[in-house]
Backbone as CSV, one residue per row, in Angstrom:
resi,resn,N_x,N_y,N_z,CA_x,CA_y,CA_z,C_x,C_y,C_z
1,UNK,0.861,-1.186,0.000,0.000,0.000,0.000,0.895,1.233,0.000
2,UNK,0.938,2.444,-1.142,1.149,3.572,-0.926,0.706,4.668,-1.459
3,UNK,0.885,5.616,-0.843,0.723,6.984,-0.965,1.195,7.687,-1.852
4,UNK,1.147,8.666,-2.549,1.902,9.795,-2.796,1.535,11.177,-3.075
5,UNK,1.693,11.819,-2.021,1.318,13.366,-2.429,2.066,14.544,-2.925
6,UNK,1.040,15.165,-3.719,2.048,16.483,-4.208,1.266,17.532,-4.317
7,UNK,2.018,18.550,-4.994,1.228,19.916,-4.914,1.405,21.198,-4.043
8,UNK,1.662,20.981,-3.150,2.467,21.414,-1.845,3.467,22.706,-2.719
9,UNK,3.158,24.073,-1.716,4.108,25.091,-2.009,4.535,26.035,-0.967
10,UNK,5.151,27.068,-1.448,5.029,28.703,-0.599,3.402,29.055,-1.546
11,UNK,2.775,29.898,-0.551,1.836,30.427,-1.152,1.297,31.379,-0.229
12,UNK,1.124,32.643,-0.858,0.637,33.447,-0.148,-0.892,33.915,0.633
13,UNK,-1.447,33.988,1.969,-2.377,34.436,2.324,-3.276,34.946,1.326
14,UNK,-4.400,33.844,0.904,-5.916,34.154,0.457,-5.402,33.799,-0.538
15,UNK,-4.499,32.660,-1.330,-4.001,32.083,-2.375,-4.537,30.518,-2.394
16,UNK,-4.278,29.800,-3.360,-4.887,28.320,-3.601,-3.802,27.761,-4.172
17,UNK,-3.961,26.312,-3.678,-3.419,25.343,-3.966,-4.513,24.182,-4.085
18,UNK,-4.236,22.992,-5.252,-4.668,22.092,-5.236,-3.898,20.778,-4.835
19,UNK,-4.095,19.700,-3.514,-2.664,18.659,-3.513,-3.488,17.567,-4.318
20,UNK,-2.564,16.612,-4.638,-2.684,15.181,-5.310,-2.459,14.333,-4.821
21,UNK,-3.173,12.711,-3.979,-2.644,12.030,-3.960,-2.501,10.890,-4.348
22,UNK,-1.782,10.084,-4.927,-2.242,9.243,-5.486,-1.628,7.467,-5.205
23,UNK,-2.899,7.053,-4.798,-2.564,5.788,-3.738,-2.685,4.318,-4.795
24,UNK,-2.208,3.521,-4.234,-1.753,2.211,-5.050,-1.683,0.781,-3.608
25,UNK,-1.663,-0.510,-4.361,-1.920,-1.434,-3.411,-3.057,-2.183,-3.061
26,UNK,-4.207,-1.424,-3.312,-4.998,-1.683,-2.860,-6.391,-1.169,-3.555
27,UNK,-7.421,-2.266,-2.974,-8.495,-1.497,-4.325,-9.057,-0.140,-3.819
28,UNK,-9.236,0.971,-4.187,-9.147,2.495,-3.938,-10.250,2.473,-3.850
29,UNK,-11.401,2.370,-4.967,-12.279,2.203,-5.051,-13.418,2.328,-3.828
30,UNK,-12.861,1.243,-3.085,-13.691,0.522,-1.895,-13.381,1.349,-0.780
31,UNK,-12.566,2.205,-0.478,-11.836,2.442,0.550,-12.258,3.721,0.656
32,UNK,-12.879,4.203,2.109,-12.464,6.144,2.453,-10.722,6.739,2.228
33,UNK,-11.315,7.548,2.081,-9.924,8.383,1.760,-10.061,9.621,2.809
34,UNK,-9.050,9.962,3.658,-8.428,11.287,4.356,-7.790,11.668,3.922
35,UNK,-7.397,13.447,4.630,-6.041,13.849,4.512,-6.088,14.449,5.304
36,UNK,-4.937,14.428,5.921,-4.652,14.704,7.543,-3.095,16.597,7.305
37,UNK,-3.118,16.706,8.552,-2.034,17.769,8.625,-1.284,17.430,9.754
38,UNK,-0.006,17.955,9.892,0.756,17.827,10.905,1.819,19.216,10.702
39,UNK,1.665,20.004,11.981,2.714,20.876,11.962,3.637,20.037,13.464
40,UNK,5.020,20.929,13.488,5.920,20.253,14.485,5.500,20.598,15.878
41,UNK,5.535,19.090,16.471,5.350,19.063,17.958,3.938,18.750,17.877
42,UNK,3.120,18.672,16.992,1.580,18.528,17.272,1.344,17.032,16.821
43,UNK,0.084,16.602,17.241,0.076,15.504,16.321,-0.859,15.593,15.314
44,UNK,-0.597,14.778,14.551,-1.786,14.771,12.775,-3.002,14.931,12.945
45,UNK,-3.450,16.078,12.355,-4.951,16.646,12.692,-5.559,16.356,11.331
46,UNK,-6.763,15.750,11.135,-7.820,15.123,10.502,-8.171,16.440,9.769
47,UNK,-8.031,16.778,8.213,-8.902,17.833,7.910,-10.354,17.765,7.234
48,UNK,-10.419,16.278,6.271,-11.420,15.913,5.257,-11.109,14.674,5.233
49,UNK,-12.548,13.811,4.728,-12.606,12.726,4.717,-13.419,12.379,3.729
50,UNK,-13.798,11.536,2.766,-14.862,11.429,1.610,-14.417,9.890,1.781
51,UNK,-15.846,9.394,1.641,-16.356,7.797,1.121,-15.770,7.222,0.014
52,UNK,-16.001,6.175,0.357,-15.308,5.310,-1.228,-16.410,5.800,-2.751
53,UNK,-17.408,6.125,-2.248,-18.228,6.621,-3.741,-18.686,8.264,-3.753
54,UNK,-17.485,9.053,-2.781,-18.037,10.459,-2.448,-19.485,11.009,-2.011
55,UNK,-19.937,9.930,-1.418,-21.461,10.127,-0.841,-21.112,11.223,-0.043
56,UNK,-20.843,10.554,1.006,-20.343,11.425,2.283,-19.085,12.081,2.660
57,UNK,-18.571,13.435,2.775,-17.591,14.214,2.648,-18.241,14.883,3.957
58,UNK,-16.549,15.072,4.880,-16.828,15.879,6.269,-15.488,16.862,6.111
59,UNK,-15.164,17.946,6.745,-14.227,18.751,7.091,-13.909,19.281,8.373
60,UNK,-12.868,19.202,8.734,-12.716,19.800,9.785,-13.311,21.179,10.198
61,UNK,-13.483,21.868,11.152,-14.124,23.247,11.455,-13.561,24.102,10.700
62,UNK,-11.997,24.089,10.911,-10.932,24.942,10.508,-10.958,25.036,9.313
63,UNK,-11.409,24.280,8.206,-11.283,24.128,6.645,-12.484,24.486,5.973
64,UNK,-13.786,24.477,7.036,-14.776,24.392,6.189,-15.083,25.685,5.789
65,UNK,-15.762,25.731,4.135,-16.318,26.306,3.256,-14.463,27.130,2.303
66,UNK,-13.276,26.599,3.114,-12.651,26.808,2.247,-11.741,25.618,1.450
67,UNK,-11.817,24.359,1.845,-10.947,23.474,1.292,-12.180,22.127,0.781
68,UNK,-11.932,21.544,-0.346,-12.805,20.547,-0.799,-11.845,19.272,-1.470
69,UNK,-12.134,18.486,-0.310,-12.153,17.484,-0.994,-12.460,16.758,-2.056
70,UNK,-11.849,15.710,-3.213,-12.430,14.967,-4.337,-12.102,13.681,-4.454
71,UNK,-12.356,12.913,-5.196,-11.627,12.203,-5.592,-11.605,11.368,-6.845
72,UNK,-11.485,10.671,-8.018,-11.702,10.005,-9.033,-10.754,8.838,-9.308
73,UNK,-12.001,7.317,-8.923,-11.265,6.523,-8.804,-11.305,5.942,-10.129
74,UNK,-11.235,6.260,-11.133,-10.363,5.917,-12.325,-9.121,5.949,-12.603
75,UNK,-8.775,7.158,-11.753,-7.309,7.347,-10.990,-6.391,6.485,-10.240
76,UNK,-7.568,6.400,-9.006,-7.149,6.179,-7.994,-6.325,7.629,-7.335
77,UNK,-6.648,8.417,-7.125,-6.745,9.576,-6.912,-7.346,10.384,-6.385
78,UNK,-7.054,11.117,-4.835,-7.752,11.786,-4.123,-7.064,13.832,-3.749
79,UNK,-8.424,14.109,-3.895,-7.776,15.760,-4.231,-8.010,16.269,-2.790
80,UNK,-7.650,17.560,-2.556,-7.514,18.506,-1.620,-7.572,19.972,-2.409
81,UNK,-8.738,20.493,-2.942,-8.300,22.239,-3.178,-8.587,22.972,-1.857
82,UNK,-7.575,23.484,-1.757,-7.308,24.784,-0.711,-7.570,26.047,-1.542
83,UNK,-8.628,26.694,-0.718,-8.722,28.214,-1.256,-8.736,29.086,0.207
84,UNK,-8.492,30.224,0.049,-8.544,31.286,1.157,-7.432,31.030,2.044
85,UNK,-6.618,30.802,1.431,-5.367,29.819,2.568,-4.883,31.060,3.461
86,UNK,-4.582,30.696,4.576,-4.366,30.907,6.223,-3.066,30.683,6.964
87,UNK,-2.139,31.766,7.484,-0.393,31.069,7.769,-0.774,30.132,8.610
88,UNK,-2.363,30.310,9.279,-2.704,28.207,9.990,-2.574,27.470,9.144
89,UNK,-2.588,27.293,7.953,-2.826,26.089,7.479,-1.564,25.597,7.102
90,UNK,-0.091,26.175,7.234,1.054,25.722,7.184,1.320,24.448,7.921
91,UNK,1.174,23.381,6.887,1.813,22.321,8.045,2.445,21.095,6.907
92,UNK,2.531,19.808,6.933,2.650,18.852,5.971,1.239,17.979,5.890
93,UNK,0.997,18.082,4.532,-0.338,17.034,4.529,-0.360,16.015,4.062
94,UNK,-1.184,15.129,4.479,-0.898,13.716,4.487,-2.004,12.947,3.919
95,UNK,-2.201,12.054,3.353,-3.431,11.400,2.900,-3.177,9.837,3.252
96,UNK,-4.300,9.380,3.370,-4.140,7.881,3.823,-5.879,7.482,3.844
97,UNK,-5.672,6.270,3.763,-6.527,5.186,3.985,-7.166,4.568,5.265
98,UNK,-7.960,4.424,5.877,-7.905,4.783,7.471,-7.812,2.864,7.635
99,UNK,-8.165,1.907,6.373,-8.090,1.150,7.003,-6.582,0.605,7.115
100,UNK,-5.459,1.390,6.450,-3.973,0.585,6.249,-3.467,1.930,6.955
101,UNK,-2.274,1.372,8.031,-1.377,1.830,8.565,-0.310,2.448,7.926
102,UNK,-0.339,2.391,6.724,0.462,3.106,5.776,0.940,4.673,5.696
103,UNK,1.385,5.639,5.565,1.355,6.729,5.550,2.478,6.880,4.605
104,UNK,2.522,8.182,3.706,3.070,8.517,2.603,3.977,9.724,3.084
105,UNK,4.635,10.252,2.481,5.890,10.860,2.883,5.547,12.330,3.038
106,UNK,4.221,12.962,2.650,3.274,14.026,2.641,4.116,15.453,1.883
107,UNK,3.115,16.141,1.418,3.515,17.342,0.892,3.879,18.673,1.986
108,UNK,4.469,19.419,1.919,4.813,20.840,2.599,3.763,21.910,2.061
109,UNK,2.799,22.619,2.662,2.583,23.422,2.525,2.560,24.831,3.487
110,UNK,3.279,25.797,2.960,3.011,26.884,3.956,2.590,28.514,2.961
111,UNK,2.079,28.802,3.736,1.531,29.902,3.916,2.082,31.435,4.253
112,UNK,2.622,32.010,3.588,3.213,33.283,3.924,3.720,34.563,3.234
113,UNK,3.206,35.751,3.992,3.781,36.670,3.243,4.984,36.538,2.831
C-alpha cells in the first residue's frame, strides 16, 4: 500500500493550492480516503474525509467552506483544493486510507507573506 502526495508550495495568504494524492496497493475504489495535517510538535490533525463513492464528505471546522475534498477513482486519486489559505494552514499534509497503517511521505505546505 502507498501513498503519494504532491502539490504542496510557498503560497501566499488568500491564495490556492490544489494537492494530489495518489494511492496504489490496494483497491481504492472501496476504501475512504483522508487527509490529515501535521505541523511540528503537534500531532496529525484530521482535515477531510470522503467515502469510497463520495457520498459522504466531512471537514474539519478549521477548513470548512474553504478546502474541498475529491476524488476520481479511475485514478485512484484523491484531491484537496485549498482556497482562502491561512499562515494556519502551514503544516505537511498527508493522505491515507484509514483502514492501512500506511502513511506517505506528505507534501509541505506553507503559507506566507
Amino acid at each position: 500500500v502507498k501513498f503519494v502526495e504532491s502539490g504542496g508550495g510557498l503560497v501566499q495568504p488568500g491564495g490556492s493550492l490544489r494537492l494530489s494524492c495518489a494511492a496504489s496497493g490496494f483497491t481504492f475504489s472501496s476504501d475512504e480516503m483522508r487527509w490529515y495535517r501535521q505541523t511540528p510538535g503537534k500531532a496529525r490533525e484530521l482535515v477531510a474525509r470522503i467515502s469510497s463513492t463520495s457520498g459522504i464528505i466531512n471537514y474539519a471546522d478549521s477548513v470548512k467552506g474553504r478546502f474541498t475534498i475529491s476524488r476520481d477513482n479511475t485514478k485512484n486519486t484523491v484531491y484537496l483544493q485549498m482556497n482562502s489559505l491561512k499562515p494556519e494552514d502551514t503544516a505537511v499534509y498527508y493522505c491515507k486510507a484509514p483502514r492501512f497503517a500506511s502513511w506517505g511521505q506528505g507534501t509541505q505546505v506553507t503559507v506566507s507573506s
